[in-house]
C-alpha positions as CSV (number, residue, x, y, z in Angstrom):
1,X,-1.6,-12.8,0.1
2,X,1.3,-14.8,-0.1
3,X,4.1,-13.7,-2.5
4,X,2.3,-10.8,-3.7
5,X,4.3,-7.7,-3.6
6,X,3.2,-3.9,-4.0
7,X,4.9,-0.9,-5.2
8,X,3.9,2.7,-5.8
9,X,5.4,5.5,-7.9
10,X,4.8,8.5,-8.9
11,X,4.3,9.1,-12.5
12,X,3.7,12.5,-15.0
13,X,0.3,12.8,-16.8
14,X,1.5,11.8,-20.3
15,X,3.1,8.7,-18.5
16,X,-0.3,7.9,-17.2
17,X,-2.1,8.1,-20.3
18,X,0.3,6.2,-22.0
19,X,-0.6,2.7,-21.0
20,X,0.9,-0.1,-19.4
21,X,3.7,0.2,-22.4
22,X,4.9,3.4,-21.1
23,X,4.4,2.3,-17.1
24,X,5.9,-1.1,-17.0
25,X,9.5,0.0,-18.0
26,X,9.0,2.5,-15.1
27,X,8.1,0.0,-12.3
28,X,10.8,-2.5,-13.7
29,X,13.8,0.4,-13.4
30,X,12.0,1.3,-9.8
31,X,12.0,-2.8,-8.8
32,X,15.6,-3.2,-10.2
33,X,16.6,-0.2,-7.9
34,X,18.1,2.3,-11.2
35,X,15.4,4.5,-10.6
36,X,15.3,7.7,-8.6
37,X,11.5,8.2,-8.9
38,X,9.5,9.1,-6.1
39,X,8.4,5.4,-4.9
40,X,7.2,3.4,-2.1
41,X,7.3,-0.5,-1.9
42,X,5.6,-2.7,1.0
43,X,6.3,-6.2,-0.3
44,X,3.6,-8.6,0.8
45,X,2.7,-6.4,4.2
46,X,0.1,-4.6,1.8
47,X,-2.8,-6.2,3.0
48,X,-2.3,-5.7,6.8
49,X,-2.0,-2.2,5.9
50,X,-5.2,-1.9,3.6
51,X,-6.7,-3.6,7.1
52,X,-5.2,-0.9,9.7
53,X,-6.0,1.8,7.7
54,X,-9.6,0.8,6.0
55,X,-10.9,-2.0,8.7
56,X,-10.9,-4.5,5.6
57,X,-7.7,-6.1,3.8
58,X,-9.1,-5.2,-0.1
59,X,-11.3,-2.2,0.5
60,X,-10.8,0.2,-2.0
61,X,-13.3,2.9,-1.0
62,X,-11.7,6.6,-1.0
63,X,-10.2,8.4,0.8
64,X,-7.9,5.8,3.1
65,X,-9.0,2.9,0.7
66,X,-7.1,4.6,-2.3
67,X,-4.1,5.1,-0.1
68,X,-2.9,1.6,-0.9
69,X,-5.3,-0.7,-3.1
70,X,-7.7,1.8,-4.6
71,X,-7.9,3.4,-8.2
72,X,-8.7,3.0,-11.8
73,X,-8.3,-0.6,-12.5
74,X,-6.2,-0.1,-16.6
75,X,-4.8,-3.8,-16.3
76,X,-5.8,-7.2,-14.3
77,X,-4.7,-11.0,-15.7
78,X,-3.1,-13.7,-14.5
79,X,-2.1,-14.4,-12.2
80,X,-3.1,-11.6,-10.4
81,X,-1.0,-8.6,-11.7
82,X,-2.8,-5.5,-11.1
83,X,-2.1,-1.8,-12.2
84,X,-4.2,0.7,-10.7
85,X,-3.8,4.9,-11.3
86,X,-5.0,7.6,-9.1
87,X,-4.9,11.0,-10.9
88,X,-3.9,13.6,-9.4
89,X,-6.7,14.6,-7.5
90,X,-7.3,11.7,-6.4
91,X,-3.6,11.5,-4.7
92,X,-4.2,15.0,-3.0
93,X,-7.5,13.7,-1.2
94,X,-5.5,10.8,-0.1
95,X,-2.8,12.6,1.4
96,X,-5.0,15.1,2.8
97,X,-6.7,12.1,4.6
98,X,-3.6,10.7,5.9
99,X,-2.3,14.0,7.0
100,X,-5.1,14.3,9.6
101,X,-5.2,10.3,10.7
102,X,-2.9,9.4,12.9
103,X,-1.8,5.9,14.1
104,X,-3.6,6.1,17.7
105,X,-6.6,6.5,15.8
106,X,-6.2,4.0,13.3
107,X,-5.0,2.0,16.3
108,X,-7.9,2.3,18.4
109,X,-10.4,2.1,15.1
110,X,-8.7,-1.4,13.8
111,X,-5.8,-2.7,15.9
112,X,-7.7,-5.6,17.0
113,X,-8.6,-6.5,13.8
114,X,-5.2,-6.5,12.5
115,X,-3.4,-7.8,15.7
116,X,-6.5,-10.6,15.7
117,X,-5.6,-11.9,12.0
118,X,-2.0,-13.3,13.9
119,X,-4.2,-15.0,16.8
120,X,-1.9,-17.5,18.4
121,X,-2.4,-21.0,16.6
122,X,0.6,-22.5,17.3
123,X,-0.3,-26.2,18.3
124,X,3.3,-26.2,20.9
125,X,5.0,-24.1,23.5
126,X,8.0,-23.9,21.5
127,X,6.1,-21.0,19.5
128,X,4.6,-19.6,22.0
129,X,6.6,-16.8,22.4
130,X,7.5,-15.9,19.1
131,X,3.2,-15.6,19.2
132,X,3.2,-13.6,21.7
133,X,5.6,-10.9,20.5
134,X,3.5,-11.1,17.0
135,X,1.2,-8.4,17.9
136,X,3.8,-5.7,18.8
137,X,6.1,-6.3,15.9
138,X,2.8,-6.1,14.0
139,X,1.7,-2.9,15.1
140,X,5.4,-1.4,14.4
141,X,5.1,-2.4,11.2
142,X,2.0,-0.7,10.8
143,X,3.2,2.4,12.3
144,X,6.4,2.3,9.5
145,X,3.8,2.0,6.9
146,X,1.5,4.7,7.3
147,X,4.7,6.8,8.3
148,X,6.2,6.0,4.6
149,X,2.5,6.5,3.3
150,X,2.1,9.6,4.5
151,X,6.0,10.5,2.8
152,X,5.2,8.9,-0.1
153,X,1.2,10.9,-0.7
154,X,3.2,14.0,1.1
155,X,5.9,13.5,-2.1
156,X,3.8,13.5,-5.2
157,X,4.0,16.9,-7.0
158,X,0.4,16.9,-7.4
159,X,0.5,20.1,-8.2
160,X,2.4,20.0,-11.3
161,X,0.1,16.8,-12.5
162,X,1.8,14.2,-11.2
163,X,-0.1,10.6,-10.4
164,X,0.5,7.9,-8.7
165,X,0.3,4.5,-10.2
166,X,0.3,0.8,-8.3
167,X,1.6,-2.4,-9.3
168,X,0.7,-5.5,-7.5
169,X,2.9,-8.2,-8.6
170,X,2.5,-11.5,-7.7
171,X,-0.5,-13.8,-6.7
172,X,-4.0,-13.1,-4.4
């Protein structure tokens, strides 16, 4: 998952069915930081995150699965750059689904697995401790994420046909 980095933003309808011609301008003006769009960006911490929330770092399985990863698949080549689209619908049942999870629950269903991913394999002491503080500053990190998650899903005007669309960027 190295140097892979994903961002989502919201998008209208017509934007949606116009194709990656009509979305990549979009991501571009959100990644260059002219954009006041309704986005959310996690850099490369994306797969940890489909882990703490999913129990699996590429499940895509609604509703929690969608949250980050999940969606119509409209473009994949290489190397890997992935646009995915969740229709409105779609969005709503996600943020219902992280509006009732909270992070002691995702905690107590996954934490090991995610805190057991950074499993101390440093061959000296002199790492020792930065391994050891690994799992908290993991865990806050997860807590940051399904916080801005839960903003971003909470954001989408879903109700006026909004979407969300995905770009991962980078290489799996």
């Amino acid at each position: 998952m190295m140097n892979s980095e994903l961002c989502l933003v919201e998008v209208s309808g017509s934007e949606m069915t116009g194709g990656i011609d009509v979305l990549e301008p979009i991501f571009a003006a959100v990644r260059d930081g002219v954009s006041e769009r309704l986005s959310c960006g996690f850099g490369n911490s994306w797969p940890t995150l489909n882990l703490f929330l999913t129990g699996e770092q590429y499940a895509t399985s609604p509703p929690l699965g969608h949250a980050v990863l999940g969606g119509a698949i409209i473009e994949l080549s290489e190397p890997m750059q992935l646009l995915v689209l969740l229709e409105s619908r779609e969005a709503v049942t996600v943020r219902d689904e992280l509006n009732q999870v909270t992070f002691e629950q995702l905690l107590v269903r996954n934490g090991e697995r995610v805190v057991g991913q950074f499993e101390d394999s440093y061959p000296d002491d002199a790492m020792r401790e930065l391994a050891e503080a690994v799992p908290g500053r993991v865990l806050a990190s997860m807590r940051e994420g399904l916080s801005a998650l839960q903003e971003f899903y909470g954001g989408v005007r879903v109700e006026k046909g909004f979407c969300v669309a995905k770009r991962l960027y980078g290489h799996l």
